[in-house]
N, C-alpha and C positions, 0 to 999 in steps of 0.2 A: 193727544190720545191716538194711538194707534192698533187698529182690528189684527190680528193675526189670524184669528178663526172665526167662522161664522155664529153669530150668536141668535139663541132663540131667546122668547121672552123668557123673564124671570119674574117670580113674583114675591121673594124673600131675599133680604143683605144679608149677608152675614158677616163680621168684620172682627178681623185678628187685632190687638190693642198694644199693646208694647211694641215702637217703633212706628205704627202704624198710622194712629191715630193721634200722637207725642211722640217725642224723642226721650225714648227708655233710657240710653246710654249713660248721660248726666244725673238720672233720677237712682239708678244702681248705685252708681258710682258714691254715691254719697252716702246713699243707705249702709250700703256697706261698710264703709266707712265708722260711720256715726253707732252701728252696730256694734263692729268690733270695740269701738269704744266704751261703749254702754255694760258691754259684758266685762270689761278689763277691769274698768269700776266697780260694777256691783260685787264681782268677786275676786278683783285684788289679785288678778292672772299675771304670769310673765309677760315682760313689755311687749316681748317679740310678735305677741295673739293680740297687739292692738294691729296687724297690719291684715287686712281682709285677706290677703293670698293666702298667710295659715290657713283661712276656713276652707278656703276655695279647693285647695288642696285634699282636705281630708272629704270632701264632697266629693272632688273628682274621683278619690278612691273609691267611695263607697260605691258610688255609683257605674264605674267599672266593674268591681265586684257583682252587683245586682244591678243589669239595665233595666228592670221593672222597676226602680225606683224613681227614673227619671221621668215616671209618666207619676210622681206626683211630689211638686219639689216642695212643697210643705212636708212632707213625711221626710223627704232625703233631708231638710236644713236641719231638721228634727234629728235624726238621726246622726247625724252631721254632728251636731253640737255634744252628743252624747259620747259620742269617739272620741271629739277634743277635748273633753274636761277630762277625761281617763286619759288622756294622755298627757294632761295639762297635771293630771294626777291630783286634782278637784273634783271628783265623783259626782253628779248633779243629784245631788240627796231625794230630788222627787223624779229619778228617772223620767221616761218618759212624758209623763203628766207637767211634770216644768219644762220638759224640752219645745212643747209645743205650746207652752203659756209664752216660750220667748219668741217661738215663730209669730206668733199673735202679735207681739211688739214690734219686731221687723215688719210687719206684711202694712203696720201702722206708719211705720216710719217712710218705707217705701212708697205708698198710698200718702203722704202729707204734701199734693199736690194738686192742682185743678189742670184737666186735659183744657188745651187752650180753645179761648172763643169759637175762634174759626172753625174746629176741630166740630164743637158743640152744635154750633147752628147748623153747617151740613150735617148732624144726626137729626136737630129737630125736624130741619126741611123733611129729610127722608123716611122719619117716622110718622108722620103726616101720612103718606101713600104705602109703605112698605112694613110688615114686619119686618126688626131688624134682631138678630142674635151676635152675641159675643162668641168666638171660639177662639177660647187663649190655652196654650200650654201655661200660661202664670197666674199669679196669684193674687191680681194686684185687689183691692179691694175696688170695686165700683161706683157703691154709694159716696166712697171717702173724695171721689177723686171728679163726682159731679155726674155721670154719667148712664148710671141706672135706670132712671127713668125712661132713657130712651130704648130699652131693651127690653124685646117680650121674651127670647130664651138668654140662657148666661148658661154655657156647657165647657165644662173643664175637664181634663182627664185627672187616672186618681189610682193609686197602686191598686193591683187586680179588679181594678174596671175599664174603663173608657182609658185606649190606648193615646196618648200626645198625637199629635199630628208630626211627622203626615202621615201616621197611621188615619184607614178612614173613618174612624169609630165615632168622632164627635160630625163629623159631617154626613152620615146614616144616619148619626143619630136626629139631629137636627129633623134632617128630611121625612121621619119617621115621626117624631112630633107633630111637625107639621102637614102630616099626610099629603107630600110632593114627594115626585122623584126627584131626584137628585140634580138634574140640570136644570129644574126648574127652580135653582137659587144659585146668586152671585155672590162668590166669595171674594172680600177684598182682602189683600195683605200686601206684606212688603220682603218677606225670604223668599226665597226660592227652592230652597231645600223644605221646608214647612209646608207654607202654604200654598204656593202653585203643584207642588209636586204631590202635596194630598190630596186638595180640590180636585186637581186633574183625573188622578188616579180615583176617587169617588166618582165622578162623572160629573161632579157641578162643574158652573160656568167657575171662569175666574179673570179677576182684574188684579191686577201686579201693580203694586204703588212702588215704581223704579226708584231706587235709593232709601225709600221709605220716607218717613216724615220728614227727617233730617240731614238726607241723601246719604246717609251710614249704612245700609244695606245693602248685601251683596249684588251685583253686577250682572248683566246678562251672561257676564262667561260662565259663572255658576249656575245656570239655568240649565236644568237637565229635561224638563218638559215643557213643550211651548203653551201661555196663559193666552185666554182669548183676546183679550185687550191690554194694553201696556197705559197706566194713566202716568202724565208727569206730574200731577199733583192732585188733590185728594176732591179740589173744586172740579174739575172735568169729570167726577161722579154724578154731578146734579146731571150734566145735558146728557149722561149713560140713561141715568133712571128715566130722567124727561121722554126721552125717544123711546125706550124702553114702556113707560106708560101708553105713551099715543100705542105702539103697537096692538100692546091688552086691548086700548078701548075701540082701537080697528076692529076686531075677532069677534068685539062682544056682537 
């Protein structure tokens, strides 16, 4: 664990969850996967739309076209999907309404996981002393994947609302929920471009999980704004909060 900047107390976590808390990278990957396949099938698509870069592709467009879409990737997969049947020249007969019956099924597929032990028991620990909140740009499901219960807020961005991070939308927002300002919570993640650089830019504390869960996360060269603390793995959060508690119960 390494200080870069002085920290004051905090009395709320907050924690980014793809990467962070698991290693996203193999759980996509297969999603996706297992998706394209699912769709190929039920509708009897060209081979070519069993490979996920089709989708990925017609995604990246859309969402070049409208960057508000990215702040809600449920809506863009949805839309996503709508493009490629019209282009697949398979119409989705219930527009919209089946587009997002099938995101429902991805978001299940993606979510047929349990975040691991270790991951789990430093939430329990921490929910013990701390409310804790989830701030994901994604979608994964929470209750699917074990984890809910340890979370008093779950805040998501969402087309024309709460912008993705590292806009500061979901991190005011938070703070505003919980009647604190804004440094008076520590934001954990694992980008650099995300979440240190919206934490920061909001004014919360922040701890940078280097490499992330999996050590696949970008590097300090990508670091455009310096985090308070650098952890090298997600156990050096208990002796943050520990130290962090004695100070509250100094003050009281």
């Amino acid at each position: 664990m390494i200080f870069w900047k002085r920290m004051q107390p905090f009395k709320v976590i907050s924690f980014d969850l793809d990467d962070t808390l698991y290693d996203n990278v193999p759980i996509m990957y297969h999603a996706e996967e297992a998706f394209a396949e699912l769709l190929c099938d039920r509708y009897r698509l060209d081979p070519y739309a069993r490979d996920p870069v089709f989708w990925k592709i017609i995604k990246r467009t859309l969402s070049d076209e409208n960057k508000e879409l990215l702040d809600d990737v449920t809506l863009l997969r949805a839309q996503g999907l709508i493009k490629a049947f019209e282009i697949l020249k398979k119409p989705l007969q219930g527009g919209m309404q089946e587009a997002l019956a099938l995101v429902d099924e991805f978001v299940k597929i993606r979510s047929n996981f349990k975040v691991p032990v270790a991951s789990c028991d430093l939430l329990s620990i921490l929910a013990e002393r701390y409310p804790l909140a989830a701030l994901s740009n994604g979608n994964v499901d929470m209750q699917a994947i074990g984890i809910k219960d340890f979370f008093t807020f779950n805040l998501r961005p969402e087309f024309k609302g709460l912008k993705r991070k590292p806009s500061s939308d979901l991190f005011f927002k938070l703070a505003s929920l919980c009647n604190l300002q804004p440094y008076e919570i520590l934001h954990v993640g694992d980008e650099p471009s995300t979440d240190i650089k919206g934490a920061v830019e909001a004014g919360l504390q922040c701890a940078w999980l280097k490499g992330g869960y999996a050590g696949r996360s970008l590097s300090f060269y990508r670091l455009n704004l310096v985090p308070h603390v650098v952890l090298e793995s997600l156990t050096e959060l208990l002796d943050l909060a520990e130290g962090n508690a004695h100070k509250i119960n100094l003050q009281k």
